[in-house]
C-alpha positions as CSV (number, residue, x, y, z in Angstrom):
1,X,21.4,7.5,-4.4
2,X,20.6,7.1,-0.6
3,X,16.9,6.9,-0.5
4,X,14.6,6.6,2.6
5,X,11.6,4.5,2.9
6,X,8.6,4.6,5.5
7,X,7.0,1.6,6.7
8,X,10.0,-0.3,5.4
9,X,9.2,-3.7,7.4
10,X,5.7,-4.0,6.3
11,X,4.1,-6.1,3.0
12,X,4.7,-3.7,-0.1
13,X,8.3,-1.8,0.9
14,X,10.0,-5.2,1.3
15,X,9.3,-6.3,-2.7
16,X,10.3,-2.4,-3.2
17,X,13.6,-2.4,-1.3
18,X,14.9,-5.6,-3.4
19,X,14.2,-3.6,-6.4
20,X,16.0,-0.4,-5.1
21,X,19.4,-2.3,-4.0
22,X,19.5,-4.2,-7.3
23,X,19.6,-0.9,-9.0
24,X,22.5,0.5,-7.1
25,X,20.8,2.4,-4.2
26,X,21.6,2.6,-0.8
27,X,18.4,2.4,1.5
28,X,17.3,3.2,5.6
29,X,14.2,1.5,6.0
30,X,12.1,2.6,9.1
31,X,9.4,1.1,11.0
32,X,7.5,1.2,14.3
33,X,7.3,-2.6,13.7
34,X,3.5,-2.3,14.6
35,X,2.3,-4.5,11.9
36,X,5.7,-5.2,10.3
37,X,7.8,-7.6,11.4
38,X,11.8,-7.9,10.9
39,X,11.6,-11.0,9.1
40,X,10.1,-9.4,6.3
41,X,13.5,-8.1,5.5
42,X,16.2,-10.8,6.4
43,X,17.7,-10.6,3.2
44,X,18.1,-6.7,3.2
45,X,19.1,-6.6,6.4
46,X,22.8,-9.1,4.8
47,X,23.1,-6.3,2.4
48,X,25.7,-3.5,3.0
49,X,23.8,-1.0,1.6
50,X,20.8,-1.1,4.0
51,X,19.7,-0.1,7.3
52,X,16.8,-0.5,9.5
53,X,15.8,1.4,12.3
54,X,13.0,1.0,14.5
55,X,10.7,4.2,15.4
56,X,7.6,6.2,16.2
57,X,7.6,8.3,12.8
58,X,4.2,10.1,14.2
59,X,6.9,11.1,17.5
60,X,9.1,14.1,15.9
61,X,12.1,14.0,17.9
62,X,13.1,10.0,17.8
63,X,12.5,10.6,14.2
64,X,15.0,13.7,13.9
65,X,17.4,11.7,15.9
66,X,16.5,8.4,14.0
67,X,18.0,10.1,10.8
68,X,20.6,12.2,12.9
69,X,22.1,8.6,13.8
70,X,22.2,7.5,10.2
71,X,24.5,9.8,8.5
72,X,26.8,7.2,7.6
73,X,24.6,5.7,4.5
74,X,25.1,9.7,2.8
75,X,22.4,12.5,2.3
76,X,18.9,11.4,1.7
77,X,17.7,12.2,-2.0
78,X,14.3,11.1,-1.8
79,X,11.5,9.4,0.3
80,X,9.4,6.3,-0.8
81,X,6.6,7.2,1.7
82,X,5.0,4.1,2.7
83,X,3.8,4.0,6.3
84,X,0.1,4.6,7.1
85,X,-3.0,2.4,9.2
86,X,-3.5,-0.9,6.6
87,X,-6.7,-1.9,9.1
88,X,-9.1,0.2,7.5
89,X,-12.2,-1.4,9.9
90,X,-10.1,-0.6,13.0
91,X,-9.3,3.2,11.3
92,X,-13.6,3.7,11.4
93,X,-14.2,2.3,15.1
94,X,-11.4,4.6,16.2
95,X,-10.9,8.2,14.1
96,X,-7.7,8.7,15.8
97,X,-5.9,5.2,14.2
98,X,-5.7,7.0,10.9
99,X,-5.0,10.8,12.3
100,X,-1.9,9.2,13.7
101,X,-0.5,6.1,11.5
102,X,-1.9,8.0,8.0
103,X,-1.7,11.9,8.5
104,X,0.3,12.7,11.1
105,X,3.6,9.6,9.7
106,X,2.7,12.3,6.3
107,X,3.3,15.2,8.2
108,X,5.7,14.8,10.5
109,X,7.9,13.0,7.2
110,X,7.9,16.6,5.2
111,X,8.9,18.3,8.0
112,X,11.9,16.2,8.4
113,X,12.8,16.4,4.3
114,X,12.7,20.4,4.5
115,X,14.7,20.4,7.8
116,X,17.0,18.4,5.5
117,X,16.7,19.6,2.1
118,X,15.2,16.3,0.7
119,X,13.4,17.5,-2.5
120,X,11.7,14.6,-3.9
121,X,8.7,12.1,-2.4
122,X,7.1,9.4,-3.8
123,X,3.8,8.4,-2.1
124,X,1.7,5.2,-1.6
125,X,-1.9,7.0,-1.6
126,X,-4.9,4.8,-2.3
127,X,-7.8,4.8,-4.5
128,X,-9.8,5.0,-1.3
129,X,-9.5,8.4,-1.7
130,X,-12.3,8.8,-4.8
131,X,-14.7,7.4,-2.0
132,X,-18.1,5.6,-3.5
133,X,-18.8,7.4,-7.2
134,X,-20.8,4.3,-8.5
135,X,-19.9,3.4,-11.8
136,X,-18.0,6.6,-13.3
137,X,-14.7,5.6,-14.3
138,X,-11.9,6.6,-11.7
139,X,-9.3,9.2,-13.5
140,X,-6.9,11.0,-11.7
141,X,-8.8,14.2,-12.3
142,X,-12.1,13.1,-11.1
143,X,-13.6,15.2,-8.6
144,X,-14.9,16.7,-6.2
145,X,-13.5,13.1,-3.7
146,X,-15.7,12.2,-1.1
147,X,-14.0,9.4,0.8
148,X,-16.4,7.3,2.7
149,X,-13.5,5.9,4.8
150,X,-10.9,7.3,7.7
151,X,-8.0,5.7,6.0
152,X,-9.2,7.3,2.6
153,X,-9.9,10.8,4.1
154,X,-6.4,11.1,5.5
155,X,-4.5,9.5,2.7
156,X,-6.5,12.3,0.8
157,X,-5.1,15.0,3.1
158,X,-1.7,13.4,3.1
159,X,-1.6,14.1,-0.8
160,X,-3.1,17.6,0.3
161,X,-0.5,18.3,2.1
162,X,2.1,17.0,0.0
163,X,1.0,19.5,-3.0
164,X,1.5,22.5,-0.7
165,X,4.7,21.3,0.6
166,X,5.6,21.1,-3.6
167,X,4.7,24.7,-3.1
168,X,6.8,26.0,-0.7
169,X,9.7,23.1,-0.9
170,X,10.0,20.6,-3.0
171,X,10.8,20.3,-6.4
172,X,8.7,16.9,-7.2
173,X,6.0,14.2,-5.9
174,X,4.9,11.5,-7.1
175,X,1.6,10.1,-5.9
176,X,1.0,6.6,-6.4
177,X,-3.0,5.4,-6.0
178,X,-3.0,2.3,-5.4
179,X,-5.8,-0.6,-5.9
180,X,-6.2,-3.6,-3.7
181,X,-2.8,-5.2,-3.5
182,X,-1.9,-8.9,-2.8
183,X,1.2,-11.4,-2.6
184,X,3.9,-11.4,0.1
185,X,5.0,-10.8,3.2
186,X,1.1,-10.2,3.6
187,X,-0.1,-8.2,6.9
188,X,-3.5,-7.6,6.2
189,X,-6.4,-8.2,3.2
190,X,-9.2,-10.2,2.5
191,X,-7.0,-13.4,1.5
192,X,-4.6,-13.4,4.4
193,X,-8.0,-12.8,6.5
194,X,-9.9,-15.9,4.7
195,X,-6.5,-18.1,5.1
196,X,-5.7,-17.5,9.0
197,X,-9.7,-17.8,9.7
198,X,-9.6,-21.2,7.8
199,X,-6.4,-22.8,9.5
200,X,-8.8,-22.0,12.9
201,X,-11.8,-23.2,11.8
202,X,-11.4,-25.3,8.7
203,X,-15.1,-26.6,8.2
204,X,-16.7,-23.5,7.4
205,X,-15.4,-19.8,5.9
206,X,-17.7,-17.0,7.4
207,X,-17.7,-14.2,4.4
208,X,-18.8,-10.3,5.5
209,X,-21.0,-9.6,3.1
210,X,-23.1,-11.0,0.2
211,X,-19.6,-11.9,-1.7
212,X,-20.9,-9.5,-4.9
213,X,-18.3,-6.8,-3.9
214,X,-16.1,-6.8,-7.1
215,X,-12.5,-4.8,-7.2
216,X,-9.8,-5.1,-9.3
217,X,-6.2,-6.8,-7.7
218,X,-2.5,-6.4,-8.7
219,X,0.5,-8.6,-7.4
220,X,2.8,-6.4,-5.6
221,X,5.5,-7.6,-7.9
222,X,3.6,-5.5,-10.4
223,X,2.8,-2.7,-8.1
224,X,6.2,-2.8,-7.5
225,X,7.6,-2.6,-11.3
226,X,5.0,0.1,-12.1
227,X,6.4,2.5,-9.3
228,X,9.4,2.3,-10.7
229,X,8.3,2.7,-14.8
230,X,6.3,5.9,-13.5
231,X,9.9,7.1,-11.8
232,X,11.6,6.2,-14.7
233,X,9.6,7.6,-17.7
234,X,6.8,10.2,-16.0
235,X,7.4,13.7,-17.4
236,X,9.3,16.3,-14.7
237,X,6.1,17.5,-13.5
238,X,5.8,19.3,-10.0
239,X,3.1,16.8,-8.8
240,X,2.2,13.7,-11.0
241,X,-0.6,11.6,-10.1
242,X,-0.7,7.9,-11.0
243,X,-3.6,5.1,-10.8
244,X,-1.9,1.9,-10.5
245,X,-4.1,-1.3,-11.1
246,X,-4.9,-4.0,-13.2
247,X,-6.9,-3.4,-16.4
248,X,-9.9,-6.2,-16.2
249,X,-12.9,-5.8,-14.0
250,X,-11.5,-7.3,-11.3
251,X,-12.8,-10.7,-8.9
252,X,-15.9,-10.9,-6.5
253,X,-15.6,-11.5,-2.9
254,X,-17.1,-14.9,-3.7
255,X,-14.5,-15.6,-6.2
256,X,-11.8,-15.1,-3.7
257,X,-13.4,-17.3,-1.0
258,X,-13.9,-20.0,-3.2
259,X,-10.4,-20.2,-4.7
260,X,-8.7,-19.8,-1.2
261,X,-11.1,-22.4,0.1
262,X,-10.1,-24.7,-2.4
263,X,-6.7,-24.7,-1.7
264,X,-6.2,-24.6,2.2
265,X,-9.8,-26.4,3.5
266,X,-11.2,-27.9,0.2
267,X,-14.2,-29.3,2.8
268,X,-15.0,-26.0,4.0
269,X,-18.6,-24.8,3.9
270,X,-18.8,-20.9,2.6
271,X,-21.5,-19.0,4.6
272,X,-22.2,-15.4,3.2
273,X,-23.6,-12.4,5.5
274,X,-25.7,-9.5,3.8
275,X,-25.4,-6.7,1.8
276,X,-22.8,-5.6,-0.5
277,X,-20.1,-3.9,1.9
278,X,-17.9,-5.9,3.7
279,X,-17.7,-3.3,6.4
280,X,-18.2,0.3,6.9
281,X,-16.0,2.7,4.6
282,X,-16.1,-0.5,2.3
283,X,-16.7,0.6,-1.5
284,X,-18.2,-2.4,-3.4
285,X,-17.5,-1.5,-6.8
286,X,-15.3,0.7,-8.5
287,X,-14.4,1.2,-12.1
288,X,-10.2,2.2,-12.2
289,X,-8.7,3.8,-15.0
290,X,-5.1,2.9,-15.5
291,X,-5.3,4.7,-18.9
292,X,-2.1,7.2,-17.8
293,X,0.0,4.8,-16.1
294,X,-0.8,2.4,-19.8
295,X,0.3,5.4,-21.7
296,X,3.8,5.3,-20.2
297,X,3.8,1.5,-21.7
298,X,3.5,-0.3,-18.7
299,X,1.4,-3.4,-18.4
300,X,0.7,-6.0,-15.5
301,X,2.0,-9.5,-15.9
302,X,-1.2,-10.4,-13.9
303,X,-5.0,-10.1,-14.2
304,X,-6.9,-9.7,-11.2
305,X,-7.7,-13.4,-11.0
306,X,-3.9,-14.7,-11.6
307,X,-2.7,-11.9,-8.9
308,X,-5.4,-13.9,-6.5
309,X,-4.4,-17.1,-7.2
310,X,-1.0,-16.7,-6.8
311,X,-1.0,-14.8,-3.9
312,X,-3.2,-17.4,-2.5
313,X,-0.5,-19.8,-2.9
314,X,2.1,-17.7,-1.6
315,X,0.0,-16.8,1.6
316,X,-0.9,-20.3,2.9
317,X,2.9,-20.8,2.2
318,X,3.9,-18.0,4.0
319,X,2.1,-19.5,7.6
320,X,0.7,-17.2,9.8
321,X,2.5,-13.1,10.3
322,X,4.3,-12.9,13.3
């Protein structure tokens, strides 16, 4: 299977390409290397069955001739869409972040697969999509969705869009809502934040917000793994819709500041702001079911708290993204 992957140097599609090459499939990885970097993929790049390619995915024609010039790794069978804006702050001060990076690498990526005849997507939406709805318990048929964020708003259209494309052309989609991931090669999030932010100013770790905000976190090595059980055992629906997440009630803000203090800048004095949004378009609290994805038997290796931990480890390991 020749399979192609958007936003293929960035934090999650790295854990996912090893996967996808141990299995037996060849994979092009593309990337406008804005927040990706190349050495997020030095072992790919020394297998035979992978390519990488550099490009604009929100510019139609390089990416036309970025697949044109890759013949050679067979007909495409199906896209792991992974590119969109990860810098949800910088998506509200500026609309057009998201329009571009979110919606338009969405867009522009179904036109290609019907030019092509590529039939089958699988796509990294978010539950920023369900917006702020308190304390009612997030199902994939909740509604009506209200996102309260950019990023969320056009992840939500990209899914949009993806259901009428299932209409006209393709013959399956898999939409994959995910929760706050960590591990690495990180690029962004609250721990890689805390870390970089500690190694410049290690006597004091200022925290947006109160530190009450409480979500639920999954290693990517189990984001990863339940991707591929939902691939593996989902009925052939059209369009299948999958909350993927841990299944505790997740780790305060606070929480995570005090464990990644402890282990790069034990000294460090934590100073809390107000409130309990870290920004703007941040939701505080949200209650996840992962009652469908449970169904198909699938069950992280992780709670919230050993996902942080860990990733903690492997991020002040991992020194600072270039």
């Amino acid at each position: 299977m020749s399979v192609l992957i958007t936003g293929g140097a960035g934090f999650i599609a790295p854990n996912l390409i090893s996967r996808l090459l141990k299995r037996g499939d060849t994979v092009l990885a593309v990337d406008n290397l804005c927040r990706g970097t190349l050495s997020n993929l030095t072992e790919p790049l020394e297998h035979p069955r992978f390519a990488f390619a550099k490009v604009d995915l929100t510019d139609l024609g390089a990416y036309r001739s970025c697949l044109d010039g890759h013949t050679g790794i067979g007909p495409i069978t199906e896209v792991w869409h992974l590119a969109a804006n990860s810098d949800i702050p910088a998506g509200i001060a500026d609309s057009s972040i998201d329009l571009r990076d979110t919606f338009m690498t969405t867009f522009n990526t179904l036109k290609v697969m019907a030019e092509r005849g590529v039939r089958r997507i699988l796509f990294a939406s978010s539950s920023a999509i369900y917006g702020d709805l308190g304390e009612r318990e997030l199902t994939e048929d909740i509604g009506p969705l209200f996102p309260i964020s950019n990023y969320g708003a056009m992840k939500l259209a990209s899914e949009a869009a993806i259901t009428a494309a299932v209409e006209s052309f393709l013959e399956s989609a898999l939409l994959f809502r995910f929760p706050n991931v960590v591990g690495v090669p990180a690029t962004h999030g609250v721990i890689l934040d805390f870390i970089l932010r500690l190694r410049d100013q290690p006597a004091f770790l200022e925290v947006l917000g109160d530190g009450t905000q409480q979500k639920a976190y999954l290693h990517v090595s189990d984001l990863v793994d339940a991707m591929l059980t939902i691939q593996a055992r989902a009925t052939r629906a059209k369009v299948s819709a999958f909350n993927i997440g841990s299944t505790d009630d997740g780790v305060t803000v606070r929480r995570i500041a005090e464990e990644t203090v402890a282990v790069v800048a034990p000294q460090a004095e934590l100073r809390f702001g107000t409130g309990n949004r870290g920004w703007v378009g941040d939701v505080p609290r949200f209650r996840y079911s992962t009652a469908k994805l449970q169904a198909l038997g699938w069950r992280p290796s992780l709670d919230s708290m050993g996902a942080v931990r860990r990733a903690i480890r492997e991020i002040a390991a991992q020194g600072r993204p270039r």
